[in-house]
KESE-962366 format. One line per field, with one value per residue (C-alpha): residue number from 0; residue in one letter; y, z, x. Coordinates in steps of 0.25 Angstrom, whole numbers, padded with zeros to 4 digits, always signed. Layout:
<pts>
num NUM | ...
residuo A | ...
yy Y | ...
zz Z | ...
xx X | ...
</pts>
This chain:
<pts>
num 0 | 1 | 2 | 3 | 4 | 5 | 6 | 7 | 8 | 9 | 10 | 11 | 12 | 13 | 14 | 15 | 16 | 17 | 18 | 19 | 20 | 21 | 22 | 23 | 24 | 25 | 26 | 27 | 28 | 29 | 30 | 31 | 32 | 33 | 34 | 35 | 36 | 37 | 38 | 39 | 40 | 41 | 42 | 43 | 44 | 45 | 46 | 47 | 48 | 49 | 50 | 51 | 52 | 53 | 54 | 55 | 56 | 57 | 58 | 59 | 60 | 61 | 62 | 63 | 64 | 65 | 66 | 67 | 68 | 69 | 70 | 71 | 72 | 73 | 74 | 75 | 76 | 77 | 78 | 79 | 80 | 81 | 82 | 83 | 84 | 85 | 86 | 87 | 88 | 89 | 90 | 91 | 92 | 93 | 94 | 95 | 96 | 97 | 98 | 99 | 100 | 101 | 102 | 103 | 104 | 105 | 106 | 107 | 108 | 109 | 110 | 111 | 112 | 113 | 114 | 115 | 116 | 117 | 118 | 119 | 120 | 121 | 122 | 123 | 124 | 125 | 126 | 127 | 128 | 129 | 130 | 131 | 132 | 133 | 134 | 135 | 136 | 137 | 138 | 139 | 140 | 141 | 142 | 143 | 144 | 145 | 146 | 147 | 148 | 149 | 150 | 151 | 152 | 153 | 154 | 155 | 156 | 157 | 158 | 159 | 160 | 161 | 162 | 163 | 164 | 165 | 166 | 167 | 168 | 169 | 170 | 171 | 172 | 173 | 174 | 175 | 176 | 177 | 178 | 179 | 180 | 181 | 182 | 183 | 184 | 185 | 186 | 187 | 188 | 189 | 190 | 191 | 192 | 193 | 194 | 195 | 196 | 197 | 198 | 199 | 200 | 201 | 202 | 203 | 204 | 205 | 206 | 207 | 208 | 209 | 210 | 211 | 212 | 213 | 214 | 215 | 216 | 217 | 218 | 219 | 220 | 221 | 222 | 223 | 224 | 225 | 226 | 227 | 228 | 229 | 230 | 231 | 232 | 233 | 234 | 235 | 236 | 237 | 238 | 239 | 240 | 241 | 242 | 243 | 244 | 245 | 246 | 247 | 248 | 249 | 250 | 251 | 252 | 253 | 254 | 255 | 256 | 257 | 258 | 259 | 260 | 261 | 262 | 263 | 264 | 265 | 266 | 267 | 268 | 269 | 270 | 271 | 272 | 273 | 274 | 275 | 276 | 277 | 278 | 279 | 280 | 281 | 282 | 283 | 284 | 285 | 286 | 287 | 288 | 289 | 290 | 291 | 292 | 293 | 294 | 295 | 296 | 297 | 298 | 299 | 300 | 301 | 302 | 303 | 304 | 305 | 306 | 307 | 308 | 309 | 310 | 311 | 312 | 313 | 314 | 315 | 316 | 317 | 318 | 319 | 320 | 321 | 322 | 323 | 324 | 325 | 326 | 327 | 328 | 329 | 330 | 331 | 332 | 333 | 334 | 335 | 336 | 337 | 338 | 339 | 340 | 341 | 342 | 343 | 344 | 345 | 346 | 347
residuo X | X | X | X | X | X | X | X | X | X | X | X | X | X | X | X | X | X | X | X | X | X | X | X | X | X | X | X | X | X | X | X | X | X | X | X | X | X | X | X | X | X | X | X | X | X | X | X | X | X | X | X | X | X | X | X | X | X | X | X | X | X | X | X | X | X | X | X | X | X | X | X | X | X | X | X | X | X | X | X | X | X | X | X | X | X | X | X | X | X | X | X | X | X | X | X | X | X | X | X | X | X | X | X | X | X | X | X | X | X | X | X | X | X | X | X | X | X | X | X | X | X | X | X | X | X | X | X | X | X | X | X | X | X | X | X | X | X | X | X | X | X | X | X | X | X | X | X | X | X | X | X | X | X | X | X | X | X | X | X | X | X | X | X | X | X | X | X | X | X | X | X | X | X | X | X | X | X | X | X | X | X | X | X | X | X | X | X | X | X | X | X | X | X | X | X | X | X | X | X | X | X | X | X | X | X | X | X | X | X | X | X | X | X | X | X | X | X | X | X | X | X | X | X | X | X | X | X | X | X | X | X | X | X | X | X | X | X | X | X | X | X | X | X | X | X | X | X | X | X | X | X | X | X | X | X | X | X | X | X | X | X | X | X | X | X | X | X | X | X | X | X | X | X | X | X | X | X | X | X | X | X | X | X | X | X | X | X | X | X | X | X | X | X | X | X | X | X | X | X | X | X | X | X | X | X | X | X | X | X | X | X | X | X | X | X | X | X | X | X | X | X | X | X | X | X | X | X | X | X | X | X | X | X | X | X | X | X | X | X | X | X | X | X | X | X | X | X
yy +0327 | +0339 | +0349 | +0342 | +0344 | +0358 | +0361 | +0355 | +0363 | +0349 | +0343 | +0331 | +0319 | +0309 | +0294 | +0290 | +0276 | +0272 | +0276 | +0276 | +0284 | +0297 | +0302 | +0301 | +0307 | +0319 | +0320 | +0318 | +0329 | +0339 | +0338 | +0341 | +0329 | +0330 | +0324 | +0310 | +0300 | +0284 | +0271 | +0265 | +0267 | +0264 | +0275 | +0284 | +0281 | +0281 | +0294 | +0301 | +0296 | +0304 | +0317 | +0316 | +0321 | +0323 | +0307 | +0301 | +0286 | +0283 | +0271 | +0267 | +0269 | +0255 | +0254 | +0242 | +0253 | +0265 | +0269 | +0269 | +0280 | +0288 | +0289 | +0295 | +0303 | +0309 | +0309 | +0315 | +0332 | +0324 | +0309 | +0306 | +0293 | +0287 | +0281 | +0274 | +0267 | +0271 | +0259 | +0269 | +0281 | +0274 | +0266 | +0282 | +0287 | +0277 | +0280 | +0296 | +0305 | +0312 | +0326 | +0332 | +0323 | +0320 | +0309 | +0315 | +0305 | +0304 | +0298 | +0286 | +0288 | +0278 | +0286 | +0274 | +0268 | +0254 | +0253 | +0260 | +0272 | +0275 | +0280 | +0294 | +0291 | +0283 | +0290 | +0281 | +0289 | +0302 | +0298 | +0293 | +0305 | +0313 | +0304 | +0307 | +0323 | +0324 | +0312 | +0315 | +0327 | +0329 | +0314 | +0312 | +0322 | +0321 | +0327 | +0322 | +0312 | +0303 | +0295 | +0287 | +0286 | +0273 | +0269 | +0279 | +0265 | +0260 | +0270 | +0271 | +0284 | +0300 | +0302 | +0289 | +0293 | +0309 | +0303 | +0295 | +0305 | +0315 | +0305 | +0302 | +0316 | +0321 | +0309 | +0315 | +0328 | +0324 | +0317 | +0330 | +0338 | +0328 | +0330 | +0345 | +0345 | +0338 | +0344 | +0336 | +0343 | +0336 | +0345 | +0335 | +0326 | +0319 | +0308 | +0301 | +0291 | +0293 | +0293 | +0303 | +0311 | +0311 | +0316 | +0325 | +0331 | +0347 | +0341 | +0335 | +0349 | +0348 | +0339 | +0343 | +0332 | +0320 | +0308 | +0301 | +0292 | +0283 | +0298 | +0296 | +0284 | +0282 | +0269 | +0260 | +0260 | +0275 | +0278 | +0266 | +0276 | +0287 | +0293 | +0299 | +0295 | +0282 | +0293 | +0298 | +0283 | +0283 | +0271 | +0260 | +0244 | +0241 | +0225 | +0220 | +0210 | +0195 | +0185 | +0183 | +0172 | +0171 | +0161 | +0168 | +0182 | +0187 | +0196 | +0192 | +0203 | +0205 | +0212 | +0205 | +0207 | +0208 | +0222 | +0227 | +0223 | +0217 | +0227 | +0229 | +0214 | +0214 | +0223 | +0214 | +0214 | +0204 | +0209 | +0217 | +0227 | +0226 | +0237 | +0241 | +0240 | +0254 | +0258 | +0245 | +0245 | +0232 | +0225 | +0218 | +0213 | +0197 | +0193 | +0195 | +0186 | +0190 | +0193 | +0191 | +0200 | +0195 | +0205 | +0200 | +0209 | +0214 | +0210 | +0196 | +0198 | +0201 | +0207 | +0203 | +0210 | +0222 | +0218 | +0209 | +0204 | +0214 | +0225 | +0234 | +0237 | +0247 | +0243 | +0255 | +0246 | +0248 | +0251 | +0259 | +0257 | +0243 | +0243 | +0253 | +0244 | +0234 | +0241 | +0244 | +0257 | +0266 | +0271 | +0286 | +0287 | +0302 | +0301 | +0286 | +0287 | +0283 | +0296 | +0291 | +0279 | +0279 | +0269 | +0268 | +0262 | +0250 | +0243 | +0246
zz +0282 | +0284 | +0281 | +0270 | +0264 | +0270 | +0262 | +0249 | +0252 | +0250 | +0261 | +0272 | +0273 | +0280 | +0278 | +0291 | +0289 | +0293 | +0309 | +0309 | +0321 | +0326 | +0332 | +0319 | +0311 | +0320 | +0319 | +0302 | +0302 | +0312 | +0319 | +0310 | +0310 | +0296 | +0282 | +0282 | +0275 | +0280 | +0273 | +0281 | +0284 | +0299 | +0298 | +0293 | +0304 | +0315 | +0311 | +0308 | +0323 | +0327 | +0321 | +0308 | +0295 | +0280 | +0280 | +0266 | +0265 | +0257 | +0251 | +0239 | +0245 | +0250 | +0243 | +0252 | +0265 | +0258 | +0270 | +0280 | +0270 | +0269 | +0285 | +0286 | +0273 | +0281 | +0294 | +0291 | +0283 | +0273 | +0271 | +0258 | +0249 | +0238 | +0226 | +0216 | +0206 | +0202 | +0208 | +0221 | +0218 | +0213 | +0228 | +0233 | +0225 | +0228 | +0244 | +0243 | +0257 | +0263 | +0269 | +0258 | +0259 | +0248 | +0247 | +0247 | +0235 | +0232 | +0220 | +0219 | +0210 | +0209 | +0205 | +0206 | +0219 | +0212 | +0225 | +0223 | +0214 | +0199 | +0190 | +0186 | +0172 | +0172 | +0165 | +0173 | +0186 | +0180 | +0177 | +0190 | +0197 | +0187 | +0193 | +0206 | +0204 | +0196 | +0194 | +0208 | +0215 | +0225 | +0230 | +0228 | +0227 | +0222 | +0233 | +0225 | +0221 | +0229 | +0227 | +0235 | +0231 | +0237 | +0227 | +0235 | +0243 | +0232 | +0233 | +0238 | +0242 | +0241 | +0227 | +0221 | +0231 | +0226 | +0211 | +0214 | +0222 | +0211 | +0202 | +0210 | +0214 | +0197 | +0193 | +0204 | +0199 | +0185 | +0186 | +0197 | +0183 | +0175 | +0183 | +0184 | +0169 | +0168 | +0177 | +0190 | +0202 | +0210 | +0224 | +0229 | +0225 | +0236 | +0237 | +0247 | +0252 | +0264 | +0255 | +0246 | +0255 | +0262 | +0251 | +0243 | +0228 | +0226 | +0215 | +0228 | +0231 | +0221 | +0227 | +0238 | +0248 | +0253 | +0260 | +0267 | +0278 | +0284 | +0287 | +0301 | +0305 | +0292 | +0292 | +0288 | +0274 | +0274 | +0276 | +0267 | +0257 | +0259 | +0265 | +0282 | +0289 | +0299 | +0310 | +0306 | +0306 | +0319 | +0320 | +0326 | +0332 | +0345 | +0348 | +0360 | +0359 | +0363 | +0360 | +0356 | +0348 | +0346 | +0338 | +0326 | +0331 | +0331 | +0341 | +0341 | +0343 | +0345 | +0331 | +0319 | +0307 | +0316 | +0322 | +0310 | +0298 | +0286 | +0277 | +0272 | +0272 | +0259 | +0257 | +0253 | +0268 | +0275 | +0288 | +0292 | +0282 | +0291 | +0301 | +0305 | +0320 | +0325 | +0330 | +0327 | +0312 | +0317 | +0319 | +0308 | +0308 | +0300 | +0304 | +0309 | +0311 | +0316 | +0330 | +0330 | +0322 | +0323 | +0322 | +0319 | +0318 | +0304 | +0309 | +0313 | +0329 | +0338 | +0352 | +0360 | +0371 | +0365 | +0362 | +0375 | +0376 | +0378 | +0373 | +0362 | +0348 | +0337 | +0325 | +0313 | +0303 | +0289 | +0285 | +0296 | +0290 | +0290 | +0305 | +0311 | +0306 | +0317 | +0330 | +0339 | +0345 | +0343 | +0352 | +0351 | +0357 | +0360 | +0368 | +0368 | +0377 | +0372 | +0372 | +0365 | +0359 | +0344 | +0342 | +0326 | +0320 | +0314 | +0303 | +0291
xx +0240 | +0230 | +0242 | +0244 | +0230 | +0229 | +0241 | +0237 | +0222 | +0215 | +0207 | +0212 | +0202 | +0207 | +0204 | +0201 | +0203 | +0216 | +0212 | +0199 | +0199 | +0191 | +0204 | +0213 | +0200 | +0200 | +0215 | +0217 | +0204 | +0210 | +0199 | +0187 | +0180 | +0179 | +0182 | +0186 | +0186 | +0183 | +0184 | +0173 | +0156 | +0163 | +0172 | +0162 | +0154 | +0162 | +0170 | +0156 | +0151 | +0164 | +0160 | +0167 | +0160 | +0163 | +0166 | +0171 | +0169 | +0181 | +0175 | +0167 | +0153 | +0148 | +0135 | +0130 | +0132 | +0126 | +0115 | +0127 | +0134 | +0120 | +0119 | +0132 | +0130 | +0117 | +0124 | +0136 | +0139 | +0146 | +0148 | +0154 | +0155 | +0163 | +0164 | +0166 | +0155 | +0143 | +0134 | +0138 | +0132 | +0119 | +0121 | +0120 | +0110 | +0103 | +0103 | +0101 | +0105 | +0093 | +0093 | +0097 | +0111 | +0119 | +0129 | +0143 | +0151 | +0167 | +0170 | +0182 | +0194 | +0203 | +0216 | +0224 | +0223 | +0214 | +0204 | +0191 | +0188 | +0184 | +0196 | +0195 | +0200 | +0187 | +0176 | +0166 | +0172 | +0167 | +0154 | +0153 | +0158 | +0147 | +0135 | +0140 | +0137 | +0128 | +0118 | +0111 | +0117 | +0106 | +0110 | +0125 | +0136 | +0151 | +0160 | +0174 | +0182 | +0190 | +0205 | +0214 | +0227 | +0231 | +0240 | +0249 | +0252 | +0258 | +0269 | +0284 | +0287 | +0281 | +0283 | +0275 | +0265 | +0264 | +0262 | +0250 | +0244 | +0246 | +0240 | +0228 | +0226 | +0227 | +0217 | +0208 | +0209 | +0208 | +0196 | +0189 | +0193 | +0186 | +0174 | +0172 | +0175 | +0161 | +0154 | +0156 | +0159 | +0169 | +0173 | +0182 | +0193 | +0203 | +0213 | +0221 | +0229 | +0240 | +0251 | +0248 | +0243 | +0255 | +0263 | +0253 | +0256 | +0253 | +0242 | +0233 | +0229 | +0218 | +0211 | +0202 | +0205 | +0215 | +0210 | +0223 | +0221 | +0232 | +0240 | +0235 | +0244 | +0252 | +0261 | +0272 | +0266 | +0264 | +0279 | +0284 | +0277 | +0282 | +0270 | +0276 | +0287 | +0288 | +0287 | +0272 | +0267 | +0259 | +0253 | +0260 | +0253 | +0259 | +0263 | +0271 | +0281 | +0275 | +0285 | +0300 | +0306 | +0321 | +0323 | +0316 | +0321 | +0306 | +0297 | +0282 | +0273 | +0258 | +0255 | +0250 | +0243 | +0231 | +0236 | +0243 | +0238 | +0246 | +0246 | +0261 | +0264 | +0263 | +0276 | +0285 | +0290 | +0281 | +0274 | +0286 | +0278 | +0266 | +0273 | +0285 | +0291 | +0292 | +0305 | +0311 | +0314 | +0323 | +0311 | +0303 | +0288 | +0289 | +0277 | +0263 | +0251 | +0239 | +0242 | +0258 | +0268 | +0283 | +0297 | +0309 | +0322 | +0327 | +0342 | +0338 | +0342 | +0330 | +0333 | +0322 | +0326 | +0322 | +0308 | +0303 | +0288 | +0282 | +0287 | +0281 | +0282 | +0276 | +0272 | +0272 | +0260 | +0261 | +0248 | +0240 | +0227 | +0226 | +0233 | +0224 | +0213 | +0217 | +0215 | +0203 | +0211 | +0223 | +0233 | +0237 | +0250 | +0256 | +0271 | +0268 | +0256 | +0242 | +0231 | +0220 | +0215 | +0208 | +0197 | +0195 | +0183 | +0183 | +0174 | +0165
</pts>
């Protein structure tokens, strides 16, 4: 991903939410230790207790935790913020930095995605973008403006993915035009989202940065779209076989939804969608509970023999986010032998 960025000349910073983890941080910034971007006050914290600075809280501001933002605005070189609505920048105004500190503000576009974020085509989006440069400078400054394509996830396939983050990255540029055409300066302007980013279109270049996340691990759902190739999918959730029962041709193994999440169960393929067994394409998951997962063979005839209690299986999740989510620790295997354990943060 960071050849990618270097060879579009934009910058790499990378969402740090899918693992959570000093380790991969150090990793996705080749070791600088700087310019991330986190989905959580918890991350902000923990990655800024780890030497990490120039942190983006990818989130519309929470207004109710605004003196947790200003001590790691005047703690850190640069803390920045986003959003979206104007009661927000009131919220900021209201709680000026001291030490000649100013708060560092992206603004929200929402190019499409339908989460959080002001359209660009909205004249309201402009005025608020004007406020935030120019109504009080010496408290509040606009660094740039900020989209996530996740409508990308909607997508079958590279090409459908290229057209929307075309789209998003021409709104974005479009409305940075608008703004230096009335005399708002906007120095930055960035977008991401894994799929995108994976396969970038010549037109990204004109942005100044890409914010992509779930690279780090990708997963099931990340090559169902197009995104890598099953053999760049690194993460995978162990579970030992624990029972066998013949006469409904099924292995029960100690993986539920508990240790993978649901996320992909709504495919249109039941819980089979939830993960996929590694190196056993024979093998389908049909059902998971919160503690139990059950497999069954796609030819009907289970060979139990070839699977005893005991033994070991990989699953390949289909959303690595939301499975990552569910564990105190990681596992970093090299050659099939653990050297190092990742501890990620968890909370808000």
């Amino acid at each position: 991903m960071r050849e990618r960025c270097q060879t579009l000349g934009v910058r790499l910073r990378p969402h740090v939410k899918t693992h959570k983890t000093l380790e991969g941080g150090l990793l996705a910034t080749g070791g600088t230790r700087r310019g991330i971007a986190v989905s959580t006050l918890a991350e902000a914290r923990f990655f800024a207790d780890g030497g990490f600075d120039d942190i983006l809280l990818a989130y519309p501001l929470p207004t109710s935790r605004l003196e947790e933002c200003a001590g790691l605005a005047q703690r850190l070189d640069a803390f920045h913020v986003l959003l979206d609505h104007p009661e927000a920048l009131t919220s900021l105004r209201r709680r000026p930095l001291t030490h000649g500190k100013r708060w560092l503000v992206w603004m929200k576009l929402d190019c499409g995605n339908g989460r959080a974020g002001m359209r660009p085509t909205d004249p309201a989006a402009l005025e608020l973008a004007r406020a935030i440069a120019n109504d009080a400078p010496e408290e509040v400054t606009l660094v740039g403006v900020y989209a996530h394509c996740g409508n990308t996830y909607g997508c079958s396939g590279a090409d459908a993915i290229q057209g929307i983050a075309r789209t998003t990255t021409n709104a974005v540029l479009s409305f940075v035009a608008a703004l230096r055409q009335a005399g708002v300066p906007c120095p930055h302007a960035s977008i991401g989202s894994t799929p995108s980013c994976s396969h970038p279109v010549p037109e990204m270049s004109q942005l100044t940065e890409l914010h992509p996340g779930n690279y780090i691990f990708y997963d099931l759902q990340q090559t169902q779209l197009g995104s890598c190739q099953p053999q760049d999918v690194a993460i995978r959730v162990l579970t030992r076989v624990i029972g066998h029962y013949s006469h409904r041709g099924q292995l029960l193994v100690d993986c539920g939804w508990a240790a993978l999440s649901l996320h992909g169960a709504g495919t249109g393929q039941g819980p089979q969608g939830c993960a996929a067994i590694d190196g056993h394409p024979e093998l389908r998951l049909v059902g998971l509970t919160q503690e139990h997962g059950l497999l069954e063979h796609t030819g009907g005839q289970m060979d139990f023999g070839r699977f005893p209690v005991g033994s070991v299986l990989a699953l390949i999740p289909y959303h690595a986010c939301a499975t990552a989510a569910m564990h105190p620790v990681y596992y970093v295997h090299e050659e099939g032998q653990v050297v190092a354990l990742w501890h990620p943060v968890r909370g808000w």
